[in-house]
N, C-alpha and C positions, 0 to 999 in steps of 0.2 A: 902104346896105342893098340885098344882092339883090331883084329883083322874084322872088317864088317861083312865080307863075303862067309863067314863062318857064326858073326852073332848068331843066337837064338835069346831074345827076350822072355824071361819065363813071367805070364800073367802074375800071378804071385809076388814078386817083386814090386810087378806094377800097382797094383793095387795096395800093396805097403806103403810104397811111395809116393802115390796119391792120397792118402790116408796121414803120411808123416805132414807133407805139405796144407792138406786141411784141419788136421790139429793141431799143428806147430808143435810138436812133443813130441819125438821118437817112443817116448812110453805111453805115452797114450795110444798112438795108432800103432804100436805092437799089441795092446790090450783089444782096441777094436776088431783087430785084424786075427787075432787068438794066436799071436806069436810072441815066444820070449823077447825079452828086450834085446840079449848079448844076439839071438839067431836074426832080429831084425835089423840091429848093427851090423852085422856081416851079412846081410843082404844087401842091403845099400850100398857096401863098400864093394859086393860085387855086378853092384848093377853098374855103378861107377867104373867100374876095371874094362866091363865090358864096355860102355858108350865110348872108354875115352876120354871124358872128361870130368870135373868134379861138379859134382849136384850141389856139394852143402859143405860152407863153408865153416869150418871146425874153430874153435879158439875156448878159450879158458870161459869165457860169459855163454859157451852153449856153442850152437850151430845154426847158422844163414844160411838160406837157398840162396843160388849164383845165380845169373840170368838162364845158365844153362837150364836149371829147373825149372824155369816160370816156362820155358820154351818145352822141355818136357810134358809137364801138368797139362796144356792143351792137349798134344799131340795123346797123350795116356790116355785120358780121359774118352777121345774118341774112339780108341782102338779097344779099351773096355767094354766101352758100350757097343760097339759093333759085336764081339765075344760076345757079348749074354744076349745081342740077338740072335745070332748064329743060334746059340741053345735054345733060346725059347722057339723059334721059327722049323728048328731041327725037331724039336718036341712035338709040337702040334704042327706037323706036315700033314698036307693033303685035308686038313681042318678046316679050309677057307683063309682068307688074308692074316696076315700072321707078321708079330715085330710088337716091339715096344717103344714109348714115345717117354721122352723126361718134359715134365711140365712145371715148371714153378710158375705161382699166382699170387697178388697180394689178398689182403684178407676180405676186400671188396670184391672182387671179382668170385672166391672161392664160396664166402658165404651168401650172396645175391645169382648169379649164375651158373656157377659149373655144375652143382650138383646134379640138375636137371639137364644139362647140355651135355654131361658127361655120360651120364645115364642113358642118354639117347644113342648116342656114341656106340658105346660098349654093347647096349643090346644090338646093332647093327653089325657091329665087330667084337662078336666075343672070343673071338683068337687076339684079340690085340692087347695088350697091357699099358696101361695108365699109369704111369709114376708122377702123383701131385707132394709138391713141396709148396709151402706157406713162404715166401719171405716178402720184405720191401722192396718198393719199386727200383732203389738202386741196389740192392742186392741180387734184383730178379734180372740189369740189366747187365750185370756183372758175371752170373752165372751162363744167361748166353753165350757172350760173348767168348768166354771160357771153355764152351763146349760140356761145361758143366749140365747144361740141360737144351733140351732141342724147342722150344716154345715156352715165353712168357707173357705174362698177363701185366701189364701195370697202368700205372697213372702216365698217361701224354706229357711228355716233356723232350730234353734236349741228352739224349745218354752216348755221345755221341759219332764217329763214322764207323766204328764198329759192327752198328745194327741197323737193321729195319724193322719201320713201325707198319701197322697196316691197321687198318679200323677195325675198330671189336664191338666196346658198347658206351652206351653213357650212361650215368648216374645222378645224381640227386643229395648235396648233404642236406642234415636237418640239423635242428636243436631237436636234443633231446630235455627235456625236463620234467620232475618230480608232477605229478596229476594236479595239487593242491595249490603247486608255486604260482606267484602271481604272473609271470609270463606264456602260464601253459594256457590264458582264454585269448592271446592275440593268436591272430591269422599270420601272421610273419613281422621278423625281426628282422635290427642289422644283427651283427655280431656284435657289435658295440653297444648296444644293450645288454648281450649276456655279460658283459668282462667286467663288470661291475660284482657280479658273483663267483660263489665256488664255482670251479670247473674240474671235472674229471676229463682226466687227458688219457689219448692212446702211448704208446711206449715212441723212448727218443729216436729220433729217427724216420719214423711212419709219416706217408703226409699229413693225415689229421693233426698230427701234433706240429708237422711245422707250418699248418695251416694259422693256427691258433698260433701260435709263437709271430707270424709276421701280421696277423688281424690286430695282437696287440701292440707292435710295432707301428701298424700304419695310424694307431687311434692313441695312440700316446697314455696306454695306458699298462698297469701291473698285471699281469697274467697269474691271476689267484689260483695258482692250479694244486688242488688240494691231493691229488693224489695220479696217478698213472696204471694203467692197464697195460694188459696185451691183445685182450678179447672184446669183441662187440657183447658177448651176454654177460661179462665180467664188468662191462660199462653200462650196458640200462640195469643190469641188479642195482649197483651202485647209485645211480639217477635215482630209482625208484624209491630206493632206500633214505632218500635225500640229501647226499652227499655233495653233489652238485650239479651241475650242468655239463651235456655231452655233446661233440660231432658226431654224428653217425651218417652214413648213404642210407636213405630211405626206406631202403627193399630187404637190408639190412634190420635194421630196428624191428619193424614190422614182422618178424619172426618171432618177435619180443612181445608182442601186443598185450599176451595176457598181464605184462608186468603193468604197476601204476603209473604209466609214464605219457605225456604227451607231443607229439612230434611236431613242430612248430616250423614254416617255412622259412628259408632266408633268402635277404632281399639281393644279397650279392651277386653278382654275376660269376663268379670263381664258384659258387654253391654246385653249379653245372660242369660236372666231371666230364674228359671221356677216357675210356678205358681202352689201351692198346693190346694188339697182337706182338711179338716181338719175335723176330728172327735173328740171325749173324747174316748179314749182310753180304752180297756176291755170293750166297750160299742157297743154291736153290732147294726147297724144303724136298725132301726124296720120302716113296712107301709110306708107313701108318703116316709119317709126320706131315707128309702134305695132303693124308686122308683128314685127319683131325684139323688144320690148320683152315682146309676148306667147310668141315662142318661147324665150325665154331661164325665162322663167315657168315655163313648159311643163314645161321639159326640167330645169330643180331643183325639180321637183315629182314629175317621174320615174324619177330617177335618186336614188342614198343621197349 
């Protein structure tokens, strides 16, 4: 057993180790991390020597993180990210407010909102640094939680004693369809009119897709979904092009206008998004991140 009155954790390690854990591959995250494999193997065995206990459970089909690690991974992750503020804050001293913030958003929030709220942001704080990550809303409540990131964006639901939600914004989905098709001259639909046609779906997982996956669930019918994306402009190209019929948030599309597409209202009541704030819970937000956390507030309270 390590003496702990003597550890010294070297960042380096840490960040190896958090690297191993989010790539599952010792070779990979030596590769990310620009260290040989055999020198990343004998890191880990001496990160292990020092804590005292075992990270990663070894056998002939590879190696398992223990609980030890999963208990690790939070606590790394924080003392990382406090490091590279220390540097950034140590950099531009006496520059005005100073720190950086980790943000993940889903792709409603990022392509409708932030760019313009963020903008605002940064010119008021240009000592502060913005780290945006893209993921799904249970990806995004996952990363919190994790201390993966300090503030997420996602869709209202149940993620849950983990976190806290707090009001951000709401949203709007639409049909999207081809200009010529014959549902692009009504004023609104159900969904249960579109599922009769092609549909172009977002990727597995996203709520648009399990949007559509339980519309066609409740209406007892086939989910013609002719193809799948990642991207809102990768889904009106496709609409446009006549492939099929799309979900999209309103504000969203609309970026898209010049494409031949028509956005069509839906009469559901679930069409009515709201978009949360997300914290770690009993965790009160501290510096830039409860600067940003109150200007995002602000600004969907000012704005329709």
């Amino acid at each position: 057993m390590a003496d702990s009155g003597d550890m010294k954790l070297d960042p380096v390690s840490l960040r190896l180790f958090v690297a191993v854990m989010e790539e599952s591959a010792i070779a990979r995250a030596a590769a990310r991390e620009h260290i040989a494999p055999s020198a990343a193997s004998r890191r880990l065995a001496e990160l292990e020597q020092q804590l005292g206990v075992e990270l990663f459970a070894r056998s002939n089909r590879g190696t398992q993180p223990t609980p030890a690690a999963y208990a690790l991974l939070h606590m790394a992750r924080g003392v990382l990210h406090d490091l590279d503020g220390i540097a950034t804050q140590m950099r531009d001293y006496g520059s005005g407010l100073r720190g950086q913030v980790r943000v993940v958003a889903n792709i409603s929030a990022i392509t409708q909102f932030l760019p313009g709220e963020l903008q605002a942001f940064m010119a008021q704080n240009p000592q502060v640094q913005v780290r945006l990550q893209e993921q799904i809303s249970s990806a995004i409540a996952n990363s919190v939680a994790e201390n993966a990131a300090d503030v997420g964006i996602l869709n209202a639901g149940s993620y849950g004693d983990r976190l806290q939600l707090l009001p951000y914004r709401e949203d709007e989905l639409v049909l999207a369809v081809p200009a010529r098709h014959a549902l692009a001259r009504r004023k609104a639909v159900r969904l249960a009119d579109a599922l009769p046609y092609d549909m172009v779906g977002m990727h597995p997982g996203s709520a648009i897709h399990n949007q559509l996956l339980r519309a066609a669930a409740d209406a007892g019918q086939a989910l013609r979904l002719r193809m799948q994306v990642t991207s809102y402009d990768a889904l009106c190209s496709m609409v446009a092009a006549g492939h099929g019929l799309g979900l999209i948030p309103r504000r969203s599309a609309q970026i898209f206008r010049g494409l031949a597409i028509r956005l069509v209202a839906l009469t559901e009541p679930w069409a009515r998004r709201r978009l949360m704030l997300c914290l770690r819970a009993n965790e009160e937000p501290t510096g830039v991140t409860r600067l940003l956390v109150a200007h995002l507030q602000n600004t969907s309270e000012a704005l329709p």
